[in-house]
C-alpha positions as CSV (number, residue, x, y, z in Angstrom):
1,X,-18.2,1.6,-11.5
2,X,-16.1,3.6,-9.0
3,X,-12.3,3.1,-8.7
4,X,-10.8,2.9,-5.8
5,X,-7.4,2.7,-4.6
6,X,-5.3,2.6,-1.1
7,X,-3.6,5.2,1.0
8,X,-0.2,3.7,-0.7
9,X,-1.5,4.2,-4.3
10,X,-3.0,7.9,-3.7
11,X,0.1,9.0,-2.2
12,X,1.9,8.2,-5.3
13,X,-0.8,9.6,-7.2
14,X,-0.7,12.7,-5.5
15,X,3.9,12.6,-5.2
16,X,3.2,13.0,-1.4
17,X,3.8,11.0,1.6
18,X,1.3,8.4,2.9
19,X,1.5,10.8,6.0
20,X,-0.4,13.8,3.9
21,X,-2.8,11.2,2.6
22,X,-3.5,10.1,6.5
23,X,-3.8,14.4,7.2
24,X,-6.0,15.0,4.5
25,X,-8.4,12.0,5.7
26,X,-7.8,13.5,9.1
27,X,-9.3,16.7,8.3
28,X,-12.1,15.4,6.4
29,X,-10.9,16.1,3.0
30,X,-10.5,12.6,2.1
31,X,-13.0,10.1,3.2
32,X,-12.0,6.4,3.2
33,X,-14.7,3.7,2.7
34,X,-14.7,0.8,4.9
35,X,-12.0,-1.3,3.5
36,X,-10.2,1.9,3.8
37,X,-10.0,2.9,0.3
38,X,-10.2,6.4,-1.2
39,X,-12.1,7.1,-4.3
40,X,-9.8,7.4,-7.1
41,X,-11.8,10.7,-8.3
42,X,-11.7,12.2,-5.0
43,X,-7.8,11.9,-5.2
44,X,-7.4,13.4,-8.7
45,X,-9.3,16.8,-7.4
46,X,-7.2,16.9,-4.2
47,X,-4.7,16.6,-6.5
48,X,-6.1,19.4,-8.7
49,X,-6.2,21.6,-5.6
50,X,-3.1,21.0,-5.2
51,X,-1.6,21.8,-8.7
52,X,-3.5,25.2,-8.4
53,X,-1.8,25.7,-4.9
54,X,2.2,24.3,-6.3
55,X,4.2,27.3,-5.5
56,X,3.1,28.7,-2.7
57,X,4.5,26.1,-0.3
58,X,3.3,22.7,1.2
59,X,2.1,25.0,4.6
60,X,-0.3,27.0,2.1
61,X,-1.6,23.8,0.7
62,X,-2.5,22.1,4.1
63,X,-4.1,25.5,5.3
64,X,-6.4,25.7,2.4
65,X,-7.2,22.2,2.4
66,X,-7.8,22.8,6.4
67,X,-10.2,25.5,6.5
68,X,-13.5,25.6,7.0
69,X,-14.8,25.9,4.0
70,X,-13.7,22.8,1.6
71,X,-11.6,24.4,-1.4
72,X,-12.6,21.2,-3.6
73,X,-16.2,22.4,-3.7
């Protein structure tokens, strides 16, 4: 069974403000179901993403996650 979990949880998850979370589903990277909840796994590879991008700035992070082609493929 898939886990789920809110935009409040996956924030925490991810050590980012609720306002990422609601860019990243913006952009299409994260996809909400209709209560509104993420899929747990889809946050731990955003996440993953993210470790790989730590260190080159938050503006790096939400340009790769931006582009056209999705960097969690």
């Amino acid at each position: 069974m898939k886990e789920y979990i809110d935009m409040e949880e996956a924030a925490v998850r991810l050590s980012v403000s609720e306002g990422f979370i609601e860019q990243m589903v913006a952009k299409g990277r994260l996809t909400p179901d209709e209560k509104n909840r993420l899929a747990a796994d889809q946050v731990a590879e955003l996440g993953r993403l993210m470790e790989r991008l730590r260190g080159q700035g938050i503006a790096a992070m939400i340009n790769a996650v931006g582009d056209d082609q999705n960097p969690m493929d």
